[in-house]
Steps between C-alpha positions, in 0.01 A plus 500: 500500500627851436434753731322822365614857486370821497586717180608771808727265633671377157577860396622502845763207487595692173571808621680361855739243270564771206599740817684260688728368157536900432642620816746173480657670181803564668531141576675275267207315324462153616232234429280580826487902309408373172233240638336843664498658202348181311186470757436864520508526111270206523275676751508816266370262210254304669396863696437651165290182363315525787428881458408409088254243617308694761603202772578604820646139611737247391270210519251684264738603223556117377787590283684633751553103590538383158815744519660390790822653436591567158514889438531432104148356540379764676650734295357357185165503692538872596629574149780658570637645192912545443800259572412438871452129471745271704668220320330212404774223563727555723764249706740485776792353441468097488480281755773196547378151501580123520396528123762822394308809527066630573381780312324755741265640271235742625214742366480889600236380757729280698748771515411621865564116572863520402526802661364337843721217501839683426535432086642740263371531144803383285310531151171692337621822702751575810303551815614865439323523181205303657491821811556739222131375329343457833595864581327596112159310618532713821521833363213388258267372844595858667291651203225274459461495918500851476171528251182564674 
């Protein structure tokens, strides 16, 4: 079961994980900074859809669980025009086994899972790169969270 949220308290845990990851700038980035970032663009998005849908909680805005946690699918939802689409494929770098090597292949929405558990991206885009697009979707949610 999932539990339900208010659309006050999802614009909420965007605005308290967008501050906290801001005011960390001076920080080097680490994984635990970018996986901020990641949920409070994905609590931007899923804000947003629920703003565009007149719902005013998570368990009534059904696509909001067909999601989960991809942001391109949100995006592509929200129709978000320009190049701020995450990668598509991406992979850390492989894993060694008793049979020579595992691929560790992953999809944009499994990103804040690599992030969680300590991986780096090694190919599709640098986990700099990966920030650097988060950051784009960020600046795009200030505007539309700004809109009456």
């Amino acid at each position: 079961m999932t539990i339900p949220f208010t659309d006050r308290e999802i614009e909420k845990a965007w605005r308290e994980n967008k501050s906290v990851y801001i005011t960390s700038a001076k920080e080097q980035r680490k994984n635990s900074h970018r996986l901020l970032l990641f949920y409070a663009v994905e609590c931007g998005l899923k804000a947003i859809l629920m703003r565009r849908e007149g719902k005013k909680r998570t368990d009534l805005c059904t696509n909001i669980y067909e999601f989960q946690h991809d942001i391109n699918k949100l995006l592509d939802y929200l129709r978000v025009g320009g190049n701020v689409r995450l990668p598509s494929q991406l992979s850390m770098e492989k894993l060694r086994s008793n049979n020579g090597y595992d691929e560790r292949k992953f999809s944009a929405g499994e990103l804040n899972q690599m992030w969680r558990y300590g991986g780096c991206c090694s190919t599709g885009a640098t986990d700099e790169e990966l920030e650097k697009k988060l950051l784009e979707i960020v600046a795009w949610i200030d505007g539309e969270l700004k809109r009456p």
